[in-house]
C-alpha positions in Angstrom: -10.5 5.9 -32.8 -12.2 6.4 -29.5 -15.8 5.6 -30.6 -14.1 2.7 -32.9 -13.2 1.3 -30.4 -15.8 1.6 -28.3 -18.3 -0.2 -30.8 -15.6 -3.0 -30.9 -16.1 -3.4 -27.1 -20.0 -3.4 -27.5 -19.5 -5.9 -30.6 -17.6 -8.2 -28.1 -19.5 -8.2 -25.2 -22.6 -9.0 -27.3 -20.9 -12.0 -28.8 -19.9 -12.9 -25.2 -23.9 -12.4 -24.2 -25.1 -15.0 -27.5 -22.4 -17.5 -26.4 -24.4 -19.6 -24.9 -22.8 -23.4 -24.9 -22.2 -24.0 -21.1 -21.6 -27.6 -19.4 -22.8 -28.0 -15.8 -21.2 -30.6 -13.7 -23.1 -32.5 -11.3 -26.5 -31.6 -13.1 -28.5 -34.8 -11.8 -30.0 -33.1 -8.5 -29.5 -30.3 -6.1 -28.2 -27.0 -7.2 -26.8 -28.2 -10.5 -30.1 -29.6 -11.7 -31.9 -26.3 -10.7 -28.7 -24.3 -12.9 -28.4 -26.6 -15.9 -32.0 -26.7 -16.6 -32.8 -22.9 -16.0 -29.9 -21.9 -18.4 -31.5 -24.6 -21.0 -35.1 -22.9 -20.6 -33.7 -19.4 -21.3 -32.3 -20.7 -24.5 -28.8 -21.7 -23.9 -26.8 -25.0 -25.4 -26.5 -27.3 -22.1 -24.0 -30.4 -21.7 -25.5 -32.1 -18.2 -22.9 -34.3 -16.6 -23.7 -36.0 -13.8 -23.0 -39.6 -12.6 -26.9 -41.1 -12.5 -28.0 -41.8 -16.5 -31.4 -42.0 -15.0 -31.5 -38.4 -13.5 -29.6 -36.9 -16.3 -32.1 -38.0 -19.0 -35.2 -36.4 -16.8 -33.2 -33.5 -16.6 -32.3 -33.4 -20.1 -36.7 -33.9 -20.8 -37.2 -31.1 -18.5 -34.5 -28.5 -19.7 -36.0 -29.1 -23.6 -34.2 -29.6 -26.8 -31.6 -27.3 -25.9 -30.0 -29.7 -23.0 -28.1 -33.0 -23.2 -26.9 -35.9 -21.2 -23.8 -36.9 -20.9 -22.4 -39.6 -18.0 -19.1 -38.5 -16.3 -17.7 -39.7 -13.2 -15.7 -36.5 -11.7 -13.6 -38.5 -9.2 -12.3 -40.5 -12.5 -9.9 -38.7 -15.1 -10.7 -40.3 -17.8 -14.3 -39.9 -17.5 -14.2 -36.4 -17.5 -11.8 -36.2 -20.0 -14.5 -38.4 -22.3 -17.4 -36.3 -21.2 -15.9 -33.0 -21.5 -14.9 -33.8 -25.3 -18.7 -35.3 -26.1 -19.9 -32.2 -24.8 -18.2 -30.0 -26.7 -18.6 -32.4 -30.1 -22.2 -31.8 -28.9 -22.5 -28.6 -28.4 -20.1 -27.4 -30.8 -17.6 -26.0 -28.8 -17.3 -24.9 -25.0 -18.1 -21.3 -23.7 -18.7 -22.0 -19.8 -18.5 -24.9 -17.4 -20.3 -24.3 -14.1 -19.0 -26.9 -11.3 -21.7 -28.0 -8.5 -21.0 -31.4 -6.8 -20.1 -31.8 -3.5 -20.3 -33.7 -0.9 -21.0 -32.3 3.1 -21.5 -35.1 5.4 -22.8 -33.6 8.9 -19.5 -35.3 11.5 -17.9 -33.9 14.1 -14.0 -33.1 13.9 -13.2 -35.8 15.9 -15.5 -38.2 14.1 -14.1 -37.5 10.8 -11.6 -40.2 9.5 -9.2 -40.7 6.5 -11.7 -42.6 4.4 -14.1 -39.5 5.2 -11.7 -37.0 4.3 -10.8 -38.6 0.8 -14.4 -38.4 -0.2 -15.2 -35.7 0.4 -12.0 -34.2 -1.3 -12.0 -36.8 -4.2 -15.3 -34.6 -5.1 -15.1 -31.1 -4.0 -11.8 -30.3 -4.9 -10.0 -33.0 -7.0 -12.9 -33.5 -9.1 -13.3 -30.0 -9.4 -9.5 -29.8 -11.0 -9.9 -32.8 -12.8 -12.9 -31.1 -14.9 -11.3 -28.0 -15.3 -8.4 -29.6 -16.4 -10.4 -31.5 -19.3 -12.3 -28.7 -20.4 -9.2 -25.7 -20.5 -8.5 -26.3 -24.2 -12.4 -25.6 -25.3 -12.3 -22.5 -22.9 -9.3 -21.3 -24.0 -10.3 -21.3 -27.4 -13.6 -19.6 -26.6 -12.0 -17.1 -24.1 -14.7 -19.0 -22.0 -16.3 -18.4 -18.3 -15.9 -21.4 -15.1 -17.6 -21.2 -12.5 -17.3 -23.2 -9.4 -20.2 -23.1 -6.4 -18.8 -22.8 -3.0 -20.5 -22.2 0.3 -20.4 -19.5 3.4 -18.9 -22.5 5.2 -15.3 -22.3 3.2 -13.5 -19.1 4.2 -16.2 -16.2 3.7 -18.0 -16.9 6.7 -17.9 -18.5 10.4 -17.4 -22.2 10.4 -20.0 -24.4 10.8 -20.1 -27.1 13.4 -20.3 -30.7 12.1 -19.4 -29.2 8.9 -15.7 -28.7 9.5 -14.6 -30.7 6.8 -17.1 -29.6 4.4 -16.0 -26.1 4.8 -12.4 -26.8 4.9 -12.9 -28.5 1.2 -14.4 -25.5 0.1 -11.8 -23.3 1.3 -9.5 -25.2 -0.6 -12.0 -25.1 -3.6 -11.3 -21.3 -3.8 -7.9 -21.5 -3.4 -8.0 -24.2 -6.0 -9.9 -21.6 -8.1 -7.3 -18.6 -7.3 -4.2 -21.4 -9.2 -5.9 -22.1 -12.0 -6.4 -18.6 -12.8 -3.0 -17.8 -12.5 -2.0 -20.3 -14.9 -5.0 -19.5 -17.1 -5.8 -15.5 -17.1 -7.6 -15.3 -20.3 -10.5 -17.4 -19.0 -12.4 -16.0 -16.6 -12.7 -18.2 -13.2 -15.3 -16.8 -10.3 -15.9 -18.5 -7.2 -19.8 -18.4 -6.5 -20.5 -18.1 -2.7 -23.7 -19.7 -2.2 -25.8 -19.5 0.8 -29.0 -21.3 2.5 -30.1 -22.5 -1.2 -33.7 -25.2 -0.9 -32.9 -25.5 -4.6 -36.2 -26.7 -6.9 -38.7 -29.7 -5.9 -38.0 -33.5 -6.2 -34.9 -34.4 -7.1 -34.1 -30.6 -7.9 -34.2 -30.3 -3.5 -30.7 -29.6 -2.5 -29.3 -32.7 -1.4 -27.2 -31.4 1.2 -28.4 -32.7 4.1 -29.0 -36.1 2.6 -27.5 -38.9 5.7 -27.4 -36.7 8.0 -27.8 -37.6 11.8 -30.8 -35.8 12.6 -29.9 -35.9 16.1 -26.3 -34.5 15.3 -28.2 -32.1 13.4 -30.7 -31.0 16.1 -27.8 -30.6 18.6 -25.7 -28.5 15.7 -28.5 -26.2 14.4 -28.3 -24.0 17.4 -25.1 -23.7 17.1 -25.1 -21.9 13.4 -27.7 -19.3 14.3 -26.1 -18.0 17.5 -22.8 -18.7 15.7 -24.2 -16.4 12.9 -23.8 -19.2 9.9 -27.2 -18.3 8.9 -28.3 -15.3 7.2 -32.6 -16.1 8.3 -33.8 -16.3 4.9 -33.6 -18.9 2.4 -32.1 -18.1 -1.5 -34.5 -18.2 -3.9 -33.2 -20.9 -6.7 -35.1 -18.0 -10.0 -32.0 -15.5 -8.1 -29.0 -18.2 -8.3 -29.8 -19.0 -11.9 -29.7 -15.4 -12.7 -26.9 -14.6 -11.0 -25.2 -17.6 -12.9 -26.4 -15.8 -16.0 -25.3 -12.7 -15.2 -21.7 -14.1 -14.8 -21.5 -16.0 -18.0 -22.8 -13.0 -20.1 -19.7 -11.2 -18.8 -16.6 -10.8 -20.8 -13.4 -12.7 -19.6 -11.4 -10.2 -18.9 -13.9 -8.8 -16.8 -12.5 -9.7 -13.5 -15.4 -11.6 -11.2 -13.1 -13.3 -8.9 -15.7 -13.8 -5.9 -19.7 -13.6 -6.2 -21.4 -13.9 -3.2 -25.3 -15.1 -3.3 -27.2 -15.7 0.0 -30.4 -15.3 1.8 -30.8 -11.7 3.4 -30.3 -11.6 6.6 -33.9 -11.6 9.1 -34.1 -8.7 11.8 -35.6 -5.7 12.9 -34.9 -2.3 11.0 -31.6 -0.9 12.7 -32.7 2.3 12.9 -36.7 2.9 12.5 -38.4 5.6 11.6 -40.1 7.4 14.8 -44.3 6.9 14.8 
């Protein structure tokens, strides 16, 4: 009975491994580009849903025949509802959803007002429950995988000046995370930590700093290394795609609440070896 079922957990894990049809939101630029299109080029069925037609479709050329595009607006219900379904008529089915956008305007506390706020909610966290929310029937049928980048700005690390409301967003991302996998225990819901991340080249760059105030910027920078906001090294983007890999060819009821991926920290050996 033991080694029965044994080869019945192997048999399921390998099925998990092959399943393979994974939609990544917010795959016109940035991170999600970079993800989407790395999953597609090691042979995985990729929906890429983004806002920008334009961006989509280059994506779609670069990731190969494996990848498609499909328009979807994650600040609007009913687009996502619309894009979640053609993906899954397209891909036959739903195994994964990775969720990337977000939106981290560099503003001081004081500086941020209401119409601010909303923004940057509407797309890190209301967004992000609107597309769960249209794909849960294909992941529950598939037992499936979402994943949902945050940032060492939400609760796992110090907070960053003049990205207060960025990283209060993505604290409520995770806690966003943490309800729907009450409610939902048979799919399997991580929150990625993500650290300093360039992401790929053109528009594959991480758009994170896009309108910033570079002066704002010059004046906060100091402020996150003696704060210790930054590890010293940067991410490379091969490492985040395999560590998204490495979650989605888990089983479900493999418990990966919190992944954290960051740059290693830069500084002298803590205890050297003598000459």
């Amino acid at each position: 009975m033991a080694a029965d079922t044994l080869c019945l957990q192997r048999d399921t894990l390998q099925e998990r491994a092959n399943m393979s049809r994974t939609v990544v939101v917010g795959a016109s630029s940035g991170l999600g580009r970079c993800i989407g299109v790395g999953l597609a080029q090691r042979g995985g069925q990729v929906a890429l849903l983004a806002r920008r037609r334009a961006r989509l479709e280059s994506a779609a050329e670069e990731a190969g025949p494996g990848a498609v595009a499909i328009e979807c607006d994650v600040t609007d219900e009913g687009s996502c509802r619309s894009a979640f379904d053609d993906a899954a008529e397209a891909l036959g089915g739903i195994d994964n959803v990775i969720y990337t956008p977000a939106i981290s305007p560099l503003v001081r506390m004081v500086d941020t007002g209401a119409d601010t706020w909303r923004r940057i909610f509407d797309t890190n966290v209301i967004g992000a429950s609107l597309a769960t929310a249209a794909a849960i029937r294909h992941l529950t049928a598939s037992a499936g995988k979402a994943v949902y980048l945050s940032s060492d700005a939400g609760t796992f690390g110090p907070p960053w000046p003049g990205l207060g409301a960025y990283g209060v967003s993505k604290a409520a991302l995770e806690r966003l995370v943490d309800a729907w996998r009450a409610e939902h225990p048979d799919i399997g819901f991580t929150t990625l930590i993500v650290g300093e991340c360039a992401g790929g080249e053109g528009d594959a760059a991480t758009g994170m700093n896009a309108g910033w105030d570079m002066d704002l910027a010059m004046q906060a920078y100091p402020l996150w290394v003696s704060g210790g906001c930054m590890p010293g090294k940067l991410m490379p983007i091969e490492d985040l795609i395999e560590v998204v890999q490495t979650i989605l060819h888990t089983n479900a009821s493999t418990s990966m609440p919190v992944v954290v991926a960051r740059g290693a920290p830069a500084g002298a050996v803590a205890f050297p070896e003598p000459n």
